[in-house]
VEXDREN-2710 file (C-alpha; in Angstrom, 1 decimal):
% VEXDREN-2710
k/r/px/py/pz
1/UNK/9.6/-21.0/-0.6
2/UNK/6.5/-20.0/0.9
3/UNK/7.5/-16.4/0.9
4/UNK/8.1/-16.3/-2.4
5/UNK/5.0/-18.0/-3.6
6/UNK/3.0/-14.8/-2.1
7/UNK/5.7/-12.0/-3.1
8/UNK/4.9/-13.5/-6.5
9/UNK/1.3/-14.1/-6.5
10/UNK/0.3/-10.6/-4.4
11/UNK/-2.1/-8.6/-6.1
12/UNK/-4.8/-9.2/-8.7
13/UNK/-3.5/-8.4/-12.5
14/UNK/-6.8/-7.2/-13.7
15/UNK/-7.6/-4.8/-11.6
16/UNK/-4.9/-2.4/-12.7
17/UNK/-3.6/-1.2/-16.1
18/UNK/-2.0/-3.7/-18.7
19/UNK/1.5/-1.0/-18.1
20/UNK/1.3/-2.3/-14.8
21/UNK/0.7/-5.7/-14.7
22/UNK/4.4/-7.3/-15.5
23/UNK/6.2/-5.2/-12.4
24/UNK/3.3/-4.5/-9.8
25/UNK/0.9/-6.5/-8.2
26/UNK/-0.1/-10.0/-8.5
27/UNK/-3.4/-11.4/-6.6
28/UNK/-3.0/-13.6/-3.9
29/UNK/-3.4/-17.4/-3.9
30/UNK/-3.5/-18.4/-0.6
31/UNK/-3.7/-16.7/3.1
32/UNK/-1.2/-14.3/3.6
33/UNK/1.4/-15.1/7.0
34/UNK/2.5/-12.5/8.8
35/UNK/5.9/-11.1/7.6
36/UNK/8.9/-11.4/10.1
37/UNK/9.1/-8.1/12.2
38/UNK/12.1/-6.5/10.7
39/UNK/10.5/-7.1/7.0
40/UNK/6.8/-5.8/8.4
41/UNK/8.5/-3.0/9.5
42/UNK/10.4/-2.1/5.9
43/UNK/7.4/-3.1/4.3
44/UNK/4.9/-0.7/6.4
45/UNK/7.7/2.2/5.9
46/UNK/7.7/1.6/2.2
47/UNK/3.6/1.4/2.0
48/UNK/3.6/4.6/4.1
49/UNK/6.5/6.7/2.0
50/UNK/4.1/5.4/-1.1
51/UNK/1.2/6.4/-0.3
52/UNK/2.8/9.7/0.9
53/UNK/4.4/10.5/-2.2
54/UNK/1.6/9.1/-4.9
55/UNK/-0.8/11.3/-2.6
56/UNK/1.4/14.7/-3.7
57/UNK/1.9/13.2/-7.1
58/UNK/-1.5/13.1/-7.3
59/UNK/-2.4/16.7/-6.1
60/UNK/0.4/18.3/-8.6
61/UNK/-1.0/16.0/-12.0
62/UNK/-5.0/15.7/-11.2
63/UNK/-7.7/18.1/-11.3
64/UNK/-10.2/15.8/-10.4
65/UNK/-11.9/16.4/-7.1
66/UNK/-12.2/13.0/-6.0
67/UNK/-8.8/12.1/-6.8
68/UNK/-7.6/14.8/-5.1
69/UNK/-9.8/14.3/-2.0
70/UNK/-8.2/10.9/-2.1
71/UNK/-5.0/11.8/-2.2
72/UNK/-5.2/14.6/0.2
73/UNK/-6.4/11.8/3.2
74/UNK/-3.7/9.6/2.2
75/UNK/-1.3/12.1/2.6
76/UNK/-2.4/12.6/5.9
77/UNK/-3.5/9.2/7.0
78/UNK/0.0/7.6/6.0
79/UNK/1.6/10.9/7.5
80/UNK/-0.3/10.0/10.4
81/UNK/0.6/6.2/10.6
82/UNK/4.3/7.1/9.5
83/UNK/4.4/8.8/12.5
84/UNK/3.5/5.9/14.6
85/UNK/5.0/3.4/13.2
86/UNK/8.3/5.3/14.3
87/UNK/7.0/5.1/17.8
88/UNK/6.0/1.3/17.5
89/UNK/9.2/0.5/15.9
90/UNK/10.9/2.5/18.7
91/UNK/9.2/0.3/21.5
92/UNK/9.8/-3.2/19.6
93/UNK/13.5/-2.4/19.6
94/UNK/13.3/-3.4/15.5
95/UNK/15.3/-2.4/12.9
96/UNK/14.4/-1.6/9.4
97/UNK/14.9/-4.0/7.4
98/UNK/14.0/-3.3/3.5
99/UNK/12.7/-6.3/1.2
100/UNK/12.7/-5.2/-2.2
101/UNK/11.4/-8.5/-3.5
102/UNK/8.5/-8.1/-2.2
103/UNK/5.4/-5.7/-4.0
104/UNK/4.8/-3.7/-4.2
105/UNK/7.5/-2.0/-6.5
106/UNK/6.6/1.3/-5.6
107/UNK/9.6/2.8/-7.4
108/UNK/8.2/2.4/-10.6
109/UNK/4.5/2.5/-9.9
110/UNK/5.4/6.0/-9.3
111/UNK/7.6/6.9/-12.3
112/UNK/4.5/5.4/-14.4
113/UNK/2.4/7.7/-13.0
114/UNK/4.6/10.4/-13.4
115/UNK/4.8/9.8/-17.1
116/UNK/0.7/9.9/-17.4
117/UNK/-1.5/13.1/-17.8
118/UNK/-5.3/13.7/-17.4
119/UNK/-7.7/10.8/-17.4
120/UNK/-4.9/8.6/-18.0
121/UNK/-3.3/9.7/-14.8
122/UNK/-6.4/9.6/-12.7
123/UNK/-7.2/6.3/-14.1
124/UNK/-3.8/4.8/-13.6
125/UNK/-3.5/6.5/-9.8
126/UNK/-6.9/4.4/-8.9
127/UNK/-5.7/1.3/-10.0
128/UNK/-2.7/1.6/-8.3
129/UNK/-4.1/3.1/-5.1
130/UNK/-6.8/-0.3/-5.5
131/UNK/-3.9/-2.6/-5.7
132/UNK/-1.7/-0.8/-3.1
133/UNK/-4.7/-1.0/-0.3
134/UNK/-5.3/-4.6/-1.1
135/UNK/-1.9/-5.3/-0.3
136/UNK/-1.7/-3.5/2.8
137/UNK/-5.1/-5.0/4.3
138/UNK/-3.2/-8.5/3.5
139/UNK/-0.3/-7.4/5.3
140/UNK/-1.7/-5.5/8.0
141/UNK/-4.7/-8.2/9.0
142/UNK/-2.0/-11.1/8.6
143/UNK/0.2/-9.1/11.1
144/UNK/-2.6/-8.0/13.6
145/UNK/-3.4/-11.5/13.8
146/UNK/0.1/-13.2/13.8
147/UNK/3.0/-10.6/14.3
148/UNK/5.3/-11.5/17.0
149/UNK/6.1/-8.1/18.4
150/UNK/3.5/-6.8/20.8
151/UNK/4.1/-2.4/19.7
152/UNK/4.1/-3.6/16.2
153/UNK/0.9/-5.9/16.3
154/UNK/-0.7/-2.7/18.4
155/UNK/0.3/-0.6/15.3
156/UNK/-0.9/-3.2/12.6
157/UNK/-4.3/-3.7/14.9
158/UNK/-4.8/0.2/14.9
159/UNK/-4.0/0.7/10.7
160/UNK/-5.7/-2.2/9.7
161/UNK/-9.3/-0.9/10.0
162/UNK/-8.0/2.2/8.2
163/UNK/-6.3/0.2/5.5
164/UNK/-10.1/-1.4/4.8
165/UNK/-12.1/1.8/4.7
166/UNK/-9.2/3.1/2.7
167/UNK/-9.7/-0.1/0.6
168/UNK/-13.1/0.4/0.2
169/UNK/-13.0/3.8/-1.2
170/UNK/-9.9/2.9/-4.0
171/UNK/-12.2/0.1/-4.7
172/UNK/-15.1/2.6/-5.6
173/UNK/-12.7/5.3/-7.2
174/UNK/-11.1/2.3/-9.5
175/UNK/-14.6/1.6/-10.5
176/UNK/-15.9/4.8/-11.3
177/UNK/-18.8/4.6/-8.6
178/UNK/-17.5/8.3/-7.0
END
């Protein structure tokens, strides 16, 4: 029950586009608990692949420099933490375990993007990467804190500080303060 109280009430509606707002990201109403290991796992894999993939949608549609710039560190960053999070997963002995009810649905976040040029696209891309971080510092502070498996706490512990800077600079993008 709890579980899906927060899968439904993730991100913050207003903080992204209206096109967004009914499949996406809903804000949080309460302290996020750390997912079971098998789930944070899935759900770290998923936020990695995403970030991944928006990052080269983003080079291929946006000519702006600051989108671009952001895109080109996610793609590395969440190349980066991809990479560890095999090794992490590898030392927990845990499997994957996918949990498509939960945000973010990052299936049709992209195919949104995909469908938006220009200023639409590099407006819609910081929303999206705003909502995205926000997720993953809830997900990756609640599982530094509480995760049960010592590799995959080590990973969360080591990604979290990079999910907040990375936070902080969507939230400044999204607003237009670049």
């Amino acid at each position: 029950m709890l579980i899906a109280r927060r899968a439904a009430l993730k991100f913050a509606v207003a903080a992204i586009p209206a096109v967004y707002a009914s499949t996406v990201f809903v804000a949080p109403a309460q302290a996020v608990e750390a997912l079971p290991d098998a789930r944070f796992v899935g759900w770290a894999q998923t936020y990695n692949d995403y970030e991944i993939a928006a990052g080269r949608l983003a080079l291929a549609k946006s000519s702006n420099e600051i989108v671009r710039g952001f895109a080109t560190r996610m793609i590395a960053e969440h190349s980066e933490a991809a990479e560890f999070l095999v090794r992490a997963r590898s030392e927990a002995g845990v499997s994957y375990a996918p949990d498509p009810a939960n945000p973010p649905n990052t299936v049709a976040v992209l195919q949104r993007l995909n469908a938006l040029e220009g200023a639409q696209f590099d407006t819609a891309y910081a929303n999206a990467e705003l909502a995205s971080h926000t997720y993953g510092v809830d997900q990756m502070g609640a599982y530094s804190q509480n995760g049960t498996s010592g590799a995959l706490r080590k990973y969360a512990q080591k990604m979290f500080p990079k999910a907040q800077e990375q936070l902080e600079y969507a939230k400044r993008m999204a607003g237009g303060r670049i």
